[in-house]
C-alpha positions in Angstrom: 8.0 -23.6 -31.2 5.5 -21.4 -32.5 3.0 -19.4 -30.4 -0.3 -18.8 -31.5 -2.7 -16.1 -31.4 -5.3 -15.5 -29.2 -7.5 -15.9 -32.2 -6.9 -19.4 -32.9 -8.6 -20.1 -29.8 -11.6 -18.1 -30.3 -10.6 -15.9 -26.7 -12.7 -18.7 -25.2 -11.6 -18.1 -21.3 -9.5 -14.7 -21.6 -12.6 -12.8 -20.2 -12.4 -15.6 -16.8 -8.8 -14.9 -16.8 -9.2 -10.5 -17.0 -12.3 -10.3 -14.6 -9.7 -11.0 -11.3 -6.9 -8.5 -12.5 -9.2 -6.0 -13.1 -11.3 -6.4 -9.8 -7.8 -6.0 -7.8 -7.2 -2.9 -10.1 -10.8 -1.3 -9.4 -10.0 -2.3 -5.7 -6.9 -1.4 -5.3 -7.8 2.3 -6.7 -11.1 2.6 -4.3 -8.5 2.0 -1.6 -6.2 4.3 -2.6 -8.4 6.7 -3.0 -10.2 6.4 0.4 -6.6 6.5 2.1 -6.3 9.7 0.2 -9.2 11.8 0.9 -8.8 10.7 5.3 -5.3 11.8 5.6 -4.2 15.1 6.0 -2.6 16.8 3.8 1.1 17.2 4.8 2.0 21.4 5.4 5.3 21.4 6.6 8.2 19.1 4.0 10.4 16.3 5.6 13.9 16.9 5.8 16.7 14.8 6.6 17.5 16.6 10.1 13.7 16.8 11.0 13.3 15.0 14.2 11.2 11.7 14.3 7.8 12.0 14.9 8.1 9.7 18.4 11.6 9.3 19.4 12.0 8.0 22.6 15.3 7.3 24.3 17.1 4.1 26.3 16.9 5.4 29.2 12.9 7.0 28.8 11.9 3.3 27.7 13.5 1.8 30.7 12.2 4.1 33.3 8.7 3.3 31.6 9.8 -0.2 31.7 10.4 -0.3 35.9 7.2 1.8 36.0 5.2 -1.0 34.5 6.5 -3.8 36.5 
């Protein structure tokens, strides 16, 4: 089967088809972008033995656990 050029179709509907990729592209950047510029900059470089940012242990959770009820 032969496949046929864009041409032999005159591009009729390749324009309806592009407007909806590139929208998601433009969109996708402006989000990016805005994620980008409101958070901060990271100073300090993770490692593998750096301590989780909220690490709570079993028996922490359960004491706030009988607190709550």
């Amino acid at each position: 089967m032969r496949r046929r050029p864009f041409a032999y179709f005159d591009s009729d509907t390749v324009g309806s088809h592009l407007l909806p990729l590139a929208t998601w592209g433009a969109v996708s950047l402006a989000l990016v972008l805005l994620i980008d510029r409101l958070k901060p900059v990271r100073t300090t470089p993770l490692t593998a033995d750096s301590p989780p940012a909220l690490q709570v242990t079993l028996s922490e959770a359960a004491a706030v656990a009988k607190k709550n009820d």
